[in-house]
C-alpha atoms as a printed R data frame, in Angstrom:
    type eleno elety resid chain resno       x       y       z
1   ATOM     1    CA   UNK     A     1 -25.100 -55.145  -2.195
2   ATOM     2    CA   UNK     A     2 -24.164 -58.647  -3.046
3   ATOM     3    CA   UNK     A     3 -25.261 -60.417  -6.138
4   ATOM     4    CA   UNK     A     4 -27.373 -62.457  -4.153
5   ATOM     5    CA   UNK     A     5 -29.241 -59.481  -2.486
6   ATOM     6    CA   UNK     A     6 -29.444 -58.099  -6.366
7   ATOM     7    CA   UNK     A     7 -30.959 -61.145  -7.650
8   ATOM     8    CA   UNK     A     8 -33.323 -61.479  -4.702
9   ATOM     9    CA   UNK     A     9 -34.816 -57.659  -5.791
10  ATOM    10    CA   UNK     A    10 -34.650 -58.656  -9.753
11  ATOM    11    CA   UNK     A    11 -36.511 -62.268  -8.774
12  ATOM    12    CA   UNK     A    12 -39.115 -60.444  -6.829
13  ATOM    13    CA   UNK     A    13 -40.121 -58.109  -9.544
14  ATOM    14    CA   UNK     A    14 -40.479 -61.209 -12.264
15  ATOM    15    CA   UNK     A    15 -42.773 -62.552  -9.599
16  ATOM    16    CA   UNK     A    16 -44.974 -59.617  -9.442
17  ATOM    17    CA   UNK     A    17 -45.198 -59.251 -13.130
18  ATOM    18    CA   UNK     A    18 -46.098 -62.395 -13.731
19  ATOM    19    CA   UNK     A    19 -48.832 -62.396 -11.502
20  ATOM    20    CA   UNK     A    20 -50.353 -58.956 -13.033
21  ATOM    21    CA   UNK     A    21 -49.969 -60.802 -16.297
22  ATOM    22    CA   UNK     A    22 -52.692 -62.988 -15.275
23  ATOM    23    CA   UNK     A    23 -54.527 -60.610 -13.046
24  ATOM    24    CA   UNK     A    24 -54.210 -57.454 -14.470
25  ATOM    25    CA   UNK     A    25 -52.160 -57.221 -17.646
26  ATOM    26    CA   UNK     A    26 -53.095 -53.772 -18.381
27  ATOM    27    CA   UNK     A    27 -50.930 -52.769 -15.429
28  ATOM    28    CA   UNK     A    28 -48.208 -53.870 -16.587
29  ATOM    29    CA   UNK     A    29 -47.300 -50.844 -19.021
30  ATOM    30    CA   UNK     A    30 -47.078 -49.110 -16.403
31  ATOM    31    CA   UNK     A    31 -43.834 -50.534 -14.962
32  ATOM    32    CA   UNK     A    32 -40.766 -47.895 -15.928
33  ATOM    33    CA   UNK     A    33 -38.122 -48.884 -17.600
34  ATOM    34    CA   UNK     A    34 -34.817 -48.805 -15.122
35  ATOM    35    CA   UNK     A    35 -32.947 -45.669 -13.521
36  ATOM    36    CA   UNK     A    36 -29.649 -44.966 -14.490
37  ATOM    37    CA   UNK     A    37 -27.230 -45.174 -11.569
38  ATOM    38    CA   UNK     A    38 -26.088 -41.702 -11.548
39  ATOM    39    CA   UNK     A    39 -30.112 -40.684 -11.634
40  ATOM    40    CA   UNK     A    40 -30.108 -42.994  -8.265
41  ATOM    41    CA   UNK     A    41 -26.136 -41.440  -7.112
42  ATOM    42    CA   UNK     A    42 -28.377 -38.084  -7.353
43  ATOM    43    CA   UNK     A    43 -31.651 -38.943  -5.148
44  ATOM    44    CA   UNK     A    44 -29.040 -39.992  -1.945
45  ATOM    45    CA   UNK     A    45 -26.680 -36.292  -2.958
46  ATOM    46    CA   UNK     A    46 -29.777 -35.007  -2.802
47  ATOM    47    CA   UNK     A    47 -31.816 -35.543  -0.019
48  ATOM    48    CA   UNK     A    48 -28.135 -36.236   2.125
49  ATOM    49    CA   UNK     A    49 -29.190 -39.806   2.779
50  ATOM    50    CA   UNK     A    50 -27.906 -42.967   1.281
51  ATOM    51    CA   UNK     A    51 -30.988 -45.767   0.263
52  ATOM    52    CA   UNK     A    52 -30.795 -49.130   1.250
53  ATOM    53    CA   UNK     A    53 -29.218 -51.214  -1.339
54  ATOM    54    CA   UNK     A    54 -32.151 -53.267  -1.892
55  ATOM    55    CA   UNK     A    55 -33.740 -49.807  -2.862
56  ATOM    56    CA   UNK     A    56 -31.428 -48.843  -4.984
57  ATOM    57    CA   UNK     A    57 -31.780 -52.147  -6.769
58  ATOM    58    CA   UNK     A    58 -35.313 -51.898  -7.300
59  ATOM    59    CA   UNK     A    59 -34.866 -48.724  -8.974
60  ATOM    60    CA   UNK     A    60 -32.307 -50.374 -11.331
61  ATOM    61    CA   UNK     A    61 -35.063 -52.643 -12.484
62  ATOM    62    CA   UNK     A    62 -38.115 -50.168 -12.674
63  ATOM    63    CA   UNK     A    63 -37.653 -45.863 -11.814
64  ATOM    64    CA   UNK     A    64 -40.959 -46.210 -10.153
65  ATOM    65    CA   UNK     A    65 -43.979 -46.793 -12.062
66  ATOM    66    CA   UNK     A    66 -45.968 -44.044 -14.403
67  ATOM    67    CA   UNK     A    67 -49.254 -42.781 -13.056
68  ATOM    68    CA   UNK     A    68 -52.901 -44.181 -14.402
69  ATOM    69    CA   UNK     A    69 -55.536 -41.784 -14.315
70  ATOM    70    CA   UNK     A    70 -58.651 -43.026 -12.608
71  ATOM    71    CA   UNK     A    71 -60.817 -44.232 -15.397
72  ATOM    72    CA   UNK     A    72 -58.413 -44.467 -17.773
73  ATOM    73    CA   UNK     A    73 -58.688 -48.522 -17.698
74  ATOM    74    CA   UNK     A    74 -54.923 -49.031 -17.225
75  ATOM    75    CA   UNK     A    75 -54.990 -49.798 -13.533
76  ATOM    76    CA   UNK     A    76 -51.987 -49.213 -11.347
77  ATOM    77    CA   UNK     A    77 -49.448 -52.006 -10.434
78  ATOM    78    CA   UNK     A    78 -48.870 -51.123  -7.242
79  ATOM    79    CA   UNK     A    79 -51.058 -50.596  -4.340
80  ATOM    80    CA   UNK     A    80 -51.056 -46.882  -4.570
81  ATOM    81    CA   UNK     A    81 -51.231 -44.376  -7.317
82  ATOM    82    CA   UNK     A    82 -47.627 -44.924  -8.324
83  ATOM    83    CA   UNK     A    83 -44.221 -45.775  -6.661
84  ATOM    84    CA   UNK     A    84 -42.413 -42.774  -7.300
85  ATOM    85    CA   UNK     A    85 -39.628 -42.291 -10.057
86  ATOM    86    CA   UNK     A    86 -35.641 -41.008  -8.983
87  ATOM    87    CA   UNK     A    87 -36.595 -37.342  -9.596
88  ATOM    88    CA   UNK     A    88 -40.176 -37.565  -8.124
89  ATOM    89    CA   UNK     A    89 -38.587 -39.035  -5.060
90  ATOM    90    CA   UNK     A    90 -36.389 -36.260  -4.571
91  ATOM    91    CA   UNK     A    91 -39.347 -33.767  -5.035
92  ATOM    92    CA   UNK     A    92 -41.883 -35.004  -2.538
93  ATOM    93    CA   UNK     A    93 -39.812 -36.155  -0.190
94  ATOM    94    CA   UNK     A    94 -38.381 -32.184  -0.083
95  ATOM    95    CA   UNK     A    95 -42.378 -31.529   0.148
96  ATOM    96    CA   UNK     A    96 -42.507 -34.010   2.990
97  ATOM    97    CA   UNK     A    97 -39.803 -32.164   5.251
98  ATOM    98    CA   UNK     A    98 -40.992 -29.020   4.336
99  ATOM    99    CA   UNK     A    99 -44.641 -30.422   6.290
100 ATOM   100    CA   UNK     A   100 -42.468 -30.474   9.716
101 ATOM   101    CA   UNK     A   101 -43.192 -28.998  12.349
102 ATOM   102    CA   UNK     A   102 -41.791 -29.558  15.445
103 ATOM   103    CA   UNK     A   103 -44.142 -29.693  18.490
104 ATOM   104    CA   UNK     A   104 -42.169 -31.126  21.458
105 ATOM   105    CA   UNK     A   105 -45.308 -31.416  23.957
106 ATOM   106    CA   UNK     A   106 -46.650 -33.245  21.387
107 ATOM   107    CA   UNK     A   107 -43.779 -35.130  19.296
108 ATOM   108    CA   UNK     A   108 -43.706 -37.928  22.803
109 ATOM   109    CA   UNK     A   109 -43.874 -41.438  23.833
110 ATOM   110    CA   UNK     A   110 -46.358 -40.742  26.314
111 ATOM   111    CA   UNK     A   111 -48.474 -38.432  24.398
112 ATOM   112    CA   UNK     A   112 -48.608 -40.738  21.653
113 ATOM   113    CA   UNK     A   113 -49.653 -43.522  24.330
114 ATOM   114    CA   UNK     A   114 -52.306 -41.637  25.066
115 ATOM   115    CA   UNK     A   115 -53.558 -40.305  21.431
116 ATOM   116    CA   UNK     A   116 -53.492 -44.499  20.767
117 ATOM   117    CA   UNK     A   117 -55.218 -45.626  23.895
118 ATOM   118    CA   UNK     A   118 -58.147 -42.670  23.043
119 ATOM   119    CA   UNK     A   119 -58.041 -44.166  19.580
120 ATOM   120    CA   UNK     A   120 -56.767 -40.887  18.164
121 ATOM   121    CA   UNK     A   121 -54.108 -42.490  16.110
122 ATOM   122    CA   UNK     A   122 -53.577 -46.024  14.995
123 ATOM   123    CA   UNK     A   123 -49.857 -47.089  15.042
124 ATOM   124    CA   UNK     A   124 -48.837 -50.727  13.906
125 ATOM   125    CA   UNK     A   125 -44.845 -50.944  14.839
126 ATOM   126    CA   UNK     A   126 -42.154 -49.581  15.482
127 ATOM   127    CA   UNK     A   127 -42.652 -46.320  13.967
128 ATOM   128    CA   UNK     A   128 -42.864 -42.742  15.184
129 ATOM   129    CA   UNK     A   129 -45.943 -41.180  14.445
130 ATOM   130    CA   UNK     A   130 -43.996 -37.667  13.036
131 ATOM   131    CA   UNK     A   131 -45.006 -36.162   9.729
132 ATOM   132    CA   UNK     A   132 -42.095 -34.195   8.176
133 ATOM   133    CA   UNK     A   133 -39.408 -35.991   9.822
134 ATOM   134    CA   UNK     A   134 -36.189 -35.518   7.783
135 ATOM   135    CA   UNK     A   135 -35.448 -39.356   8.657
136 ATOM   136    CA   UNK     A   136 -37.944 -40.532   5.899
137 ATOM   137    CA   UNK     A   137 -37.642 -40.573   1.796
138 ATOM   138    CA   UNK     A   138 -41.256 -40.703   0.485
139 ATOM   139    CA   UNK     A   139 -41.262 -43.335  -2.007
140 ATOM   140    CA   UNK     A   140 -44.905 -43.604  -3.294
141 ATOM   141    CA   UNK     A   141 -48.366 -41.924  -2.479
142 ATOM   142    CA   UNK     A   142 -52.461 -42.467  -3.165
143 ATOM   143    CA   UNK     A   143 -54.650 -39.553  -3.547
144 ATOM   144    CA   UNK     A   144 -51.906 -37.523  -1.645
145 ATOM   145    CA   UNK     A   145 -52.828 -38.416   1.699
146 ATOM   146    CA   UNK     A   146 -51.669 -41.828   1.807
147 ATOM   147    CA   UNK     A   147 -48.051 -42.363   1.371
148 ATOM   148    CA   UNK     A   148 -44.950 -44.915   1.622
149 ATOM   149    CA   UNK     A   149 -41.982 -44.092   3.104
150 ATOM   150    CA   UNK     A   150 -38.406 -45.541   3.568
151 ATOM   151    CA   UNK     A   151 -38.463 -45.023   7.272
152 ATOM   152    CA   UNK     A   152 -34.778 -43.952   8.565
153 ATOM   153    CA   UNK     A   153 -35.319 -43.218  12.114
154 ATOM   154    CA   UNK     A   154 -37.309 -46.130  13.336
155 ATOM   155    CA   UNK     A   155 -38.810 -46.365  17.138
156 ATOM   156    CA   UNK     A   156 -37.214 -48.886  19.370
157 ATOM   157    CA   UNK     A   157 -37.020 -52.249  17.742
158 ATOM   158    CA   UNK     A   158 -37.920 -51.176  14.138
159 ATOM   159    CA   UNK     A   159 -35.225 -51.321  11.092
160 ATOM   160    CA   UNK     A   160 -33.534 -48.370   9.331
161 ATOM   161    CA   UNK     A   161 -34.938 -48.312   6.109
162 ATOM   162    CA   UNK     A   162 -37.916 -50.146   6.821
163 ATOM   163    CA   UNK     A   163 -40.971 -49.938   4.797
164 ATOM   164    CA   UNK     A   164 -44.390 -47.445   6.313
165 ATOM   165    CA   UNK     A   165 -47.452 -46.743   5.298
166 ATOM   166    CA   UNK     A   166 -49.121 -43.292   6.817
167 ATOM   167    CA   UNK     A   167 -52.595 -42.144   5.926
168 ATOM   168    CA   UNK     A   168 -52.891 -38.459   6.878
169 ATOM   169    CA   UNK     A   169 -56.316 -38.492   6.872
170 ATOM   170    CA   UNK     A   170 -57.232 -41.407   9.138
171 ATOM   171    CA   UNK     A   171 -54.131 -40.875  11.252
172 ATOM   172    CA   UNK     A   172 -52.521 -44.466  10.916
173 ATOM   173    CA   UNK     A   173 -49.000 -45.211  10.534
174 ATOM   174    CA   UNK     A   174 -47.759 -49.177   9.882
175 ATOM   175    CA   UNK     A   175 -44.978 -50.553   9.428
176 ATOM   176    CA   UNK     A   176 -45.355 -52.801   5.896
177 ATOM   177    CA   UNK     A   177 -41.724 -54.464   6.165
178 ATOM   178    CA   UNK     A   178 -38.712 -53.990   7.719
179 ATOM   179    CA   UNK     A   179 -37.111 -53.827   4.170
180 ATOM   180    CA   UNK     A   180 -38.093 -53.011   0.276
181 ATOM   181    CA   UNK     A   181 -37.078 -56.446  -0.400
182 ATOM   182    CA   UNK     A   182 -39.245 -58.492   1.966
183 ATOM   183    CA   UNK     A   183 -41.970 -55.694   0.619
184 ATOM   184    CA   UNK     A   184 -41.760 -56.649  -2.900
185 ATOM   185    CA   UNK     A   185 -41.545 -60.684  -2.180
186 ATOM   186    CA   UNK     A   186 -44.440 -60.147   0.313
187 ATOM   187    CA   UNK     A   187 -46.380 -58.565  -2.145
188 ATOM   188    CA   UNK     A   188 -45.365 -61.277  -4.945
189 ATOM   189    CA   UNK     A   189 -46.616 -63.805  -2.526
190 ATOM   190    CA   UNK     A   190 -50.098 -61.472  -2.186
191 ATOM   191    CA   UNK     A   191 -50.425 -61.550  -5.813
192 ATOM   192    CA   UNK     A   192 -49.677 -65.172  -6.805
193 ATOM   193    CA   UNK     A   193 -51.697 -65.950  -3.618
194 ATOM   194    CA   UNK     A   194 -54.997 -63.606  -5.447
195 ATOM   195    CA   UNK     A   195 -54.315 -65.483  -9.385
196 ATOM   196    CA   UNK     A   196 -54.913 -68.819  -7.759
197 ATOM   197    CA   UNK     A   197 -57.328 -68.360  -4.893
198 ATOM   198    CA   UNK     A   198 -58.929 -64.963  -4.663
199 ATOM   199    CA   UNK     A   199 -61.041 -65.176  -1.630
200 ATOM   200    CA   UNK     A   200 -57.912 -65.711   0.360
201 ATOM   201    CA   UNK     A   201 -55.581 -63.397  -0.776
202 ATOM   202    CA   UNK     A   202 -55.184 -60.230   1.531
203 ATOM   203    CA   UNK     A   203 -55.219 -58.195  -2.133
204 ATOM   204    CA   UNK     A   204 -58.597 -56.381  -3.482
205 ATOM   205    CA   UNK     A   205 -58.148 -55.955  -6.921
206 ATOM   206    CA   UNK     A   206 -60.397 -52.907  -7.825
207 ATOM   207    CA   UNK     A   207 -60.599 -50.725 -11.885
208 ATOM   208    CA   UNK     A   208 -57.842 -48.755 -11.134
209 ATOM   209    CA   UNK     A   209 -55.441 -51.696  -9.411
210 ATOM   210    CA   UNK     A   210 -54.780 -53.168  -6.406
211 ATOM   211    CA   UNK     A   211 -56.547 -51.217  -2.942
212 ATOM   212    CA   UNK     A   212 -54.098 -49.104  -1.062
213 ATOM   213    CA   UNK     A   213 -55.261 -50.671   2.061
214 ATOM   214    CA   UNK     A   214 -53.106 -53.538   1.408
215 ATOM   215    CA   UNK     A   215 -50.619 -54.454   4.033
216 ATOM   216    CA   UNK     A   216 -52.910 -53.451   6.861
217 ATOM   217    CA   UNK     A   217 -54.580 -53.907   9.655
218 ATOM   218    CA   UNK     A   218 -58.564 -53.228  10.279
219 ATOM   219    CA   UNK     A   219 -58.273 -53.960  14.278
220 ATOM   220    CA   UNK     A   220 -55.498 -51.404  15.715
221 ATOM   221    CA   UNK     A   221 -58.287 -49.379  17.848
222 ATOM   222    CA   UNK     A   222 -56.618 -48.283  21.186
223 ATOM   223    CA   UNK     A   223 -53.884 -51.467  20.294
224 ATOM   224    CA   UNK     A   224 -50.089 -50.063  21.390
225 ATOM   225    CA   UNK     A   225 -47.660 -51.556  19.677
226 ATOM   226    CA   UNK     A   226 -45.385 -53.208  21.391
227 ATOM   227    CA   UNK     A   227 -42.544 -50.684  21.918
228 ATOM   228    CA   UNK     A   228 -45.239 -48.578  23.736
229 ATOM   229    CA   UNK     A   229 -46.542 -50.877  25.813
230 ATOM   230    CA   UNK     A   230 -45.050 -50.107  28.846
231 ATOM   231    CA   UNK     A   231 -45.104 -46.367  28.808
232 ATOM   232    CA   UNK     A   232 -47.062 -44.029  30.975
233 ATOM   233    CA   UNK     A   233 -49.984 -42.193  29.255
234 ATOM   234    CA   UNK     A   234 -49.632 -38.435  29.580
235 ATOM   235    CA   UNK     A   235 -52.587 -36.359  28.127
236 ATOM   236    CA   UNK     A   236 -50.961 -33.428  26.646
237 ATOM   237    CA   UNK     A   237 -54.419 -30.963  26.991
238 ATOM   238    CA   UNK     A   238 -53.024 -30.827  30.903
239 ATOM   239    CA   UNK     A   239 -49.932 -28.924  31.689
């Protein structure tokens, strides 16, 4: 990573804490202090994949954030629960690939045409609707059904390393950014964007911090993205 591409990560992080200082200061103690490089050397020996450098600058200026308890009036900073420290990362993302389970009739371009077009799933990008796929390092979660990942195997026209959001529960996968960088400065943006005019900031600042339905998109019923636009719908309930 350049110094450039360093200072970009660093810059974006001053920008977000900022902002909380003004709309939620209380968050702010809940920024860690930085990893160590040989905690970050460790999470890519690890899990046998090496993070994007903008990643692994992030981490040099806060390991994650430490985890508010509902209630506890010191409200997340983050969008989520918590961004996940070095170890933590390493942890779920073991937990993660442990959830796979390969299903090739289902695991399909044309099956998952079809699951979107019957409004089964919501996808929003280039991203394959797989939970468990080794090509993702979990980097952050809400309520343990909603998670970030650092998305390694992209579909067609997506970026290695790029930046999704999957909720189990409702089935929805987005892509948030095709990098942690543009994540963080889109998100500093969102912020300063919600200090100075509230109503038309895409943020909802709630008790506990920030909603974790930032970053997406309320209208994806039966919407293909475009990378599945042109495939033929196969209903995999007939063989």
């Amino acid at each position: 990573m350049t110094v450039a591409e360093a200072e970009r990560v660093t810059e974006a992080w001053k920008r977000i804490a900022d902002s909380l200082r003004d709309v939620l200061p209380a968050s702010l103690r809940h920024l860690a202090a930085p990893a160590e490089v040989q905690q970050i050397d460790a999470v890519e020996v690890a899990l046998a994949q090496p993070l994007p450098p903008d990643f692994r600058a992030s981490l040099r200026v806060h390991d994650g954030t430490t985890w508010p308890h509902a209630g506890s009036g010191q409200p997340s900073p983050v969008p989520l629960d918590w961004f996940y420290d070095t170890g933590q990362i390493i942890e779920m993302t073991r937990m993660w690939r442990d959830n796979h389970n390969p299903e090739p009739e289902w695991d399909d371009p044309q099956v998952w045409a079809y699951l979107v077009d019957k409004e089964m799933i919501y996808l929003n990008g280039p991203v394959r609707p797989i939970v468990g796929t080794a090509g993702a390092v979990v980097v952050g979660d809400m309520n343990g059904d909603v998670h970030w990942l650092l998305d390694f195997d992209p579909a067609p026209g997506g970026t290695p390393g790029q930046v999704v959001r999957v909720d189990i529960e409702c089935s929805s996968w987005e892509v948030l950014a095709p990098s942690w960088a543009q994540l963080l400065h889109r998100y500093a943006e969102d912020l300063e964007l919600f200090a100075a005019d509230p109503g038309n900031s895409s943020l909802t600042i709630e008790q506990d911090g920030p909603a974790c339905e930032w970053g997406t998109r309320s209208d994806l019923g039966g919407t293909r993205p475009a990378w599945l636009r042109d495939v033929e719908a196969r209903n995999p309930h007939l063989f």
